[in-house]
Structure formats: structure tokens, C-alpha cells
C-alpha positions in Angstrom: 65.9 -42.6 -28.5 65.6 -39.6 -31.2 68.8 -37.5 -30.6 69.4 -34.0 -32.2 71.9 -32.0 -32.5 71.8 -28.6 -32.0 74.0 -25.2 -32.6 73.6 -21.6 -31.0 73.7 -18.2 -31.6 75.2 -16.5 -29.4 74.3 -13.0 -30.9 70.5 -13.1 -31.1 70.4 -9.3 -32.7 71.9 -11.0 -36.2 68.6 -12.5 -36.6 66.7 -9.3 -36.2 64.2 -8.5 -39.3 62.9 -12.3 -39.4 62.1 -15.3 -36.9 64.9 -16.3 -35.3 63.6 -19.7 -35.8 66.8 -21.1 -36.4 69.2 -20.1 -33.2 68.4 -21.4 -30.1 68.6 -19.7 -26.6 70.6 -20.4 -23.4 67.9 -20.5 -21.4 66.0 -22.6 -22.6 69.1 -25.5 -23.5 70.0 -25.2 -20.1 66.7 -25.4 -18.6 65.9 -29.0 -20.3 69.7 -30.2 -20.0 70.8 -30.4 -23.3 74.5 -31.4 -23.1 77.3 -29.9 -24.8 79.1 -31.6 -27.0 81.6 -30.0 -28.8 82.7 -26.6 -29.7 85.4 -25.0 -31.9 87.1 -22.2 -30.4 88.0 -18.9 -31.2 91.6 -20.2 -31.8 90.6 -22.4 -34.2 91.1 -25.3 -31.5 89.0 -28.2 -31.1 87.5 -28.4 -27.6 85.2 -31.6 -26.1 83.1 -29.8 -23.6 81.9 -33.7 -22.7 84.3 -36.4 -22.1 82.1 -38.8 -21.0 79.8 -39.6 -23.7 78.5 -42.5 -24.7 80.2 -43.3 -28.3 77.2 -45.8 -28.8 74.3 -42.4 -28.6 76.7 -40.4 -31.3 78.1 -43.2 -32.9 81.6 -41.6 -32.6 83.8 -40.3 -30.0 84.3 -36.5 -29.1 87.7 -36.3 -28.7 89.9 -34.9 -32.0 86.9 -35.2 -34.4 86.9 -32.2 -37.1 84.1 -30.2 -37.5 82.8 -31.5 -40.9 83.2 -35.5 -39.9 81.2 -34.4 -36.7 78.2 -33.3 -39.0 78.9 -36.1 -41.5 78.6 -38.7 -39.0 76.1 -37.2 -36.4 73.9 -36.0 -39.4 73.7 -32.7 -38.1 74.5 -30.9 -41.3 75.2 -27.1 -42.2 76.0 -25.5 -38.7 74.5 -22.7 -37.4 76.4 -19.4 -37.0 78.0 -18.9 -33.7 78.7 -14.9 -33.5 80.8 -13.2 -31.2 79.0 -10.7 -29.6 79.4 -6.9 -30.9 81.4 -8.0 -33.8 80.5 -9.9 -36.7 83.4 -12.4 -36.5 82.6 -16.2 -36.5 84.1 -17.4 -34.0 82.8 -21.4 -34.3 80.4 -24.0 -33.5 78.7 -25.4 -30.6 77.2 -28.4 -30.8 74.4 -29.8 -28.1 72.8 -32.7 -28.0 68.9 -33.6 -26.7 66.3 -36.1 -26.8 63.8 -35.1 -29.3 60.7 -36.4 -28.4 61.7 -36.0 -24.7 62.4 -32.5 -25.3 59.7 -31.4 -27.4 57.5 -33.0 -24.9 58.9 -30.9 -21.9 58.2 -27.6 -24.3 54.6 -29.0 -25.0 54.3 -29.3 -21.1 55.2 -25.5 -20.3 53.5 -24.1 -23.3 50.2 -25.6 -22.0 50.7 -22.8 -18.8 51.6 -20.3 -21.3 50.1 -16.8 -19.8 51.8 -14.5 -22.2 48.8 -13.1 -23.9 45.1 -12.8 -23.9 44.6 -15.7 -25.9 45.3 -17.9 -22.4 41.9 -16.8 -20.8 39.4 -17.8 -23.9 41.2 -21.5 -24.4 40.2 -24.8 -24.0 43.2 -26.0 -25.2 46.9 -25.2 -25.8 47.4 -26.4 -29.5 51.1 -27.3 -29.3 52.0 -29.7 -32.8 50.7 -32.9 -34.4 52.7 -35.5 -36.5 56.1 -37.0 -36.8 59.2 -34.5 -35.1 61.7 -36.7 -37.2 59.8 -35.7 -40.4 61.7 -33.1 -42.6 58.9 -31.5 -43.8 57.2 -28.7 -41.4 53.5 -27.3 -42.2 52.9 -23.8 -39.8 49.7 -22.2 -39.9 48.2 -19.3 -38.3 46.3 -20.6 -35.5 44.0 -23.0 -34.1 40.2 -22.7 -34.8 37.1 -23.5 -32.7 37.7 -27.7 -33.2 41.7 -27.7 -32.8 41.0 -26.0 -29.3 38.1 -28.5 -28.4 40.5 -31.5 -29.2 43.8 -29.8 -28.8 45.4 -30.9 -32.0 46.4 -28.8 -35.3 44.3 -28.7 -38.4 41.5 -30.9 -37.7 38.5 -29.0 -38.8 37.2 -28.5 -42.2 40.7 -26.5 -43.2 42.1 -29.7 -41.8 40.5 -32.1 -43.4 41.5 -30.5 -46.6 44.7 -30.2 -45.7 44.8 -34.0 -45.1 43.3 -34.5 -48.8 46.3 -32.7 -50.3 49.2 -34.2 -48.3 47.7 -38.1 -49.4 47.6 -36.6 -53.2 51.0 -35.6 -52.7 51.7 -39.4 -51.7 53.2 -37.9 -48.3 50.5 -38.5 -45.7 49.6 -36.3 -42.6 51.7 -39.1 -40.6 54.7 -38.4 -42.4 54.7 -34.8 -41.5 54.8 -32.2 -38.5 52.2 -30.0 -38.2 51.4 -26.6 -36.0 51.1 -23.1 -35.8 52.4 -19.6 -35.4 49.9 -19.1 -32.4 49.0 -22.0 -29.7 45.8 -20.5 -28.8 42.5 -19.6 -30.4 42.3 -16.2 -31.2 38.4 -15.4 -31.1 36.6 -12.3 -31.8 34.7 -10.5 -29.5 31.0 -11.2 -28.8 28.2 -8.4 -29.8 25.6 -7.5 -27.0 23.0 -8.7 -29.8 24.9 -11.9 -29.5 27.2 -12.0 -33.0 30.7 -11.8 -32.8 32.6 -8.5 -34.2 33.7 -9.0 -37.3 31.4 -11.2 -38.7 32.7 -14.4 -37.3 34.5 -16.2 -34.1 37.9 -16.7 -35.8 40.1 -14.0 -36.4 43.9 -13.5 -37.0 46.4 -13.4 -34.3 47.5 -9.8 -33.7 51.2 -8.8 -33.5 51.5 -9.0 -29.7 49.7 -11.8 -29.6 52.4 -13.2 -32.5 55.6 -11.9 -30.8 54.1 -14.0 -27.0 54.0 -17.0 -28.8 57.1 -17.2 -31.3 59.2 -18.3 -28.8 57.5 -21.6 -28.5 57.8 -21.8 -32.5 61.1 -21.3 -32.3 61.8 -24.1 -30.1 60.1 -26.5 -32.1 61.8 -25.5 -35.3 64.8 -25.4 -33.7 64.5 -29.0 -32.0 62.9 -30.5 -35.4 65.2 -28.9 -37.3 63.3 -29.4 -40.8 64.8 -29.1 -43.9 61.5 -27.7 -45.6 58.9 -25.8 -44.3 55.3 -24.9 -45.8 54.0 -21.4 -44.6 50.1 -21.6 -44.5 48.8 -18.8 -45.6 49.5 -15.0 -44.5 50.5 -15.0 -41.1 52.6 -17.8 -41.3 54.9 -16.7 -44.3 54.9 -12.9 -42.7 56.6 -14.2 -39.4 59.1 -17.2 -41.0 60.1 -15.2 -43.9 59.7 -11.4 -43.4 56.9 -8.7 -42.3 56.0 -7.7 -45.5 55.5 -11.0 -47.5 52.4 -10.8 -49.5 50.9 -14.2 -50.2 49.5 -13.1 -53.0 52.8 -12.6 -55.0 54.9 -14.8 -53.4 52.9 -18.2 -52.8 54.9 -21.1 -54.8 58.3 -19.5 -55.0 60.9 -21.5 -52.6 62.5 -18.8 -50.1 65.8 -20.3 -48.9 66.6 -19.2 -45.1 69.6 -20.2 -42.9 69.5 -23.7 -45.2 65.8 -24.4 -45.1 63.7 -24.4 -48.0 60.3 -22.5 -46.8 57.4 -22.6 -49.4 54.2 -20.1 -48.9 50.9 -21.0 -49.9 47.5 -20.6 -49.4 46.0 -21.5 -45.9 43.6 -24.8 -46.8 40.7 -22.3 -45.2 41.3 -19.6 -47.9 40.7 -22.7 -50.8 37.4 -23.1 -48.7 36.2 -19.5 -48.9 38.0 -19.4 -52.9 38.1 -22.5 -54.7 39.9 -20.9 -57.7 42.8 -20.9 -55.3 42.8 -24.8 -55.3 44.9 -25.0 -58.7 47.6 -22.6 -57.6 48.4 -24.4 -54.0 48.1 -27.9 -55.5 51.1 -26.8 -58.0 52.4 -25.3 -54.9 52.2 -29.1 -53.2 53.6 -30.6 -55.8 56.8 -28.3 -55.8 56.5 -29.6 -52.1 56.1 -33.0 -52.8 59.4 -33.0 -55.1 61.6 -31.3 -53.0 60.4 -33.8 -50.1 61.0 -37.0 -52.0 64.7 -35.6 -53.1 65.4 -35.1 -48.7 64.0 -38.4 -48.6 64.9 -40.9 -51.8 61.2 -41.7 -51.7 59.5 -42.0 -55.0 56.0 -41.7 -56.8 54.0 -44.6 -58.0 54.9 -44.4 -61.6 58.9 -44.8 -60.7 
């Protein structure tokens, strides 16, 4: 099995102003059984909140472990803030554990009944995430378009396609990534009475509201994958993982560093459709990328 280990935020207001990707709520650890681990206390004490765990999952005993060996030896590394509530004291770490793929599968399995916004009554399908959870390396988009909702899988249109070209240039492969997007559902336009859609075409941007209904099942699998890099694809993408006022334009290719993950914005593969001018600056983009990826990793290009 794939087992994570996850921290919480108790205070979810310090995360206000951007996602709060990277805290994890109650709810939802409690409603797929993730166990508790260990904590650390306000008094500074150690405290195993599960004595009977299997040393052979963790590879270590609870019991007396300090907090740095714990994330040495789990690989859980650079805890998340645990926040006393009304104060801004740190008051320690909880650790939980989960099955990855078991878990992210049980998220997949209530998004698909998701009813949280308009987008539910046009779908075909709920387009949840594609690729390899374990991967470091996160690609978010905006949404799925009028194939991904036929087949139900991320980026496998023409946008796709191109996307695919640029990850096997980079020498990282679709396969060696994880791949979704801010919004699970298609947002379309409306139809015309003469038969057209509004705006000139059946894709459109997700609207805030439509954002907001949906982040929470972003969250979850950011906070379950825990990458250590994530690509923003275009726009939307960069607006809700690094802040509402992000403009792509002047801040694609420059790594924004949030709660320990490195997060680069770029173009959305569609955009390098509609502008191929734009093609230069995202490859240089992937290439910043594809180094920072094969540092996480040790892997290394064909000429080393």
C-alpha cells in the first residue's frame, strides 16, 4: 500500500487570502478513517494517539519518537502548522496516516455526486484527476472541456495532446505526473435561440462560485498527494493556488514558494493553440519544471 502522512490545521482562517490547499479538514479525515498517529502537545510533550500500530506500515514505532526522526523516517517532511485557535501560538503537530490510492479513490467516488453548483446538471462526466498520486509533480488546469467530459479524464483533447508533447520533451512523461483541475465539471456556455452558443464558443471559464463549490475537492487531493511542485495552467489555476490577483501575463515562469511547495504558472496548453508565440515562453517555463523535478527526484537527462 501507498501510505501518507498527513498534518492539520486546526485554524482554517490563517489560510484566508489563498487556497487552503495545504491544511486538511476534520471532516473529511474522520469521514475516510484516517488514523492518528502522533501529536505534540501544547506542553511540548510527545503524545502517541495510536498504540497499536503496525511498526512494519511506518517502519518505526510511535512511542518516544521526536518530531524530526518522525518526518525523517516516515518521509513526511516540513510539517504543517497546527494553530491554536484565536491565537497565533503554535501549539504542535498532528500527524495522520491514510491509504493514498484508497483514499483518493473514496474522494473520486463522492466528487462524482457532487451537486454544489450548476455545472452538475450539463455533465457527462465528473473529471476527477489522471496520472500517478505518488508523483511529485502536480499540473492543475482550469477545467474540463467537451472530450475530458465525454471520457471523464483530464487533458485529453487537443490542449491535451499538447500538453502530452511537452511533458515527453521535458523527458517526464504524462505517466510520471498527476494531472486535474480547479473545476470537475464542464463549464459550458449557454445556447442562442439561433442555435450558437453566447460567447462565441461552448467552453467558457469557471465563475467564482462555481470555483469556491469545487475547491474543496482540490484541496483534498493536494492535500493527500502532497506534491512538492505544482504547475498552474493558465489563469484560473494560478489565481486560486497562488492569489486572486495573479496575472499570468507577468508572472508565468517565476517559482512562487507556498507552505513548502514550489508552484510554477504558465500558460494553459489551449492559449499556445489560439497564440503560438506563446510556445517559446512556456517551454522555458517546462524546462524550469523539468529541473526542479529531476533535483526532487535524482533523475537525470540523456546527456548526463
Amino acid at each position: 500500500m501507498n501510505w501518507k502522512i498527513l498534518a492539520l490545521s486546526l485554524k482554517q482562517e490563517d489560510w484566508e487570502g489563498s487556497c487552503s490547499s495545504f491544511s486538511f479538514s476534520f471532516s473529511l479525515l474522520e469521514r475516510y478513517k484516517a488514523t492518528v498517529l502522533w501529536q505534540n502537545t501544547p506542553s511540548g510533550k510527545q503524545k502517541d494517539l495510536c498504540p497499536n500500530i503496525c511498526p512494519d506500515i511506518m517502519g518505526l514505532p510511535c512511542f518516544g519518537v521526536s518530531l524530526n526522526y518522525f518526518y525523517k523516517k516516515s518521509g513526511f517532511e516540513g510539517g504543517r502548522r497546527i494553530i491554536c485557535p484565536g491565537s497565533e501560538t503554535i501549539i504542535g503537530v498532528v500527524c495522520w496516516m491514510v491509504d493514498l490510492l484508497a483514499t483518493l479513490k473514496e474522494v473520486e467516488y463522492e466528487a462524482g455526486s457532487c451537486q454544489k453548483c450548476g455545472l452538475y446538471q450539463g455533465r457527462h462526466s465528473v473529471v476527477f484527476g489522471d496520472g500517478n498520486p505518488a508523483s511529485p509533480l502536480m499540473l492543475v488546469g482550469e477545467g474540463p472541456g467537451a472530450q475530458e467530459d465525454q471520457q471523464g479524464i483530464p487533458f485529453v483533447g487537443p490542449a491535451g495532446r499538447l500538453l502530452d508533447r511537452i511533458l515527453d520533451a521535458a523527458e517526464i512523461g504524462r505517466s510520471n505526473v498527476y494531472i486535474c483541475n480547479v473545476v470537475k465539471c464542464r463549464p459550458q456556455n449557454m445556447r442562442s435561440a439561433s442555435g450558437g452558443y453566447i460567447g462565441g464558443n461552448s467552453n467558457r471559464p469557471p465563475n467564482g462560485e462555481e470555483i469556491k463549490a469545487c475547491l474543496p475537492w482540490l484541496e483534498a487531493q493536494i492535500a493527500l498527494i502532497q506534491p512538492k511542485i505544482i504547475v498552474c495552467l493558465g489563469s484560473i489555476s494560478a489565481k486560486t493556488l497562488i492569489e486572486p490577483n495573479f496575472s499570468i501575463i507577468a508572472g508565468r515562469g517565476k517559482w512562487v514558494e507556498k507552505h513548502g511547495v514550489k508552484i510554477m504558472p504558465t500558460f494553459h496548453p489551449s492559449a499556445l493553440l489560439r497564440d503560438p508565440s506563446k510556445k517559446r515562453p512556456a517551454w522555458d517555463d517546462f524546462q524550469r519544471v523539468r529541473d526542479a523535478y529531476r533535483e526532487i527526484t535524482g533523475a537525470v537527462g540523456p546527456d548526463n
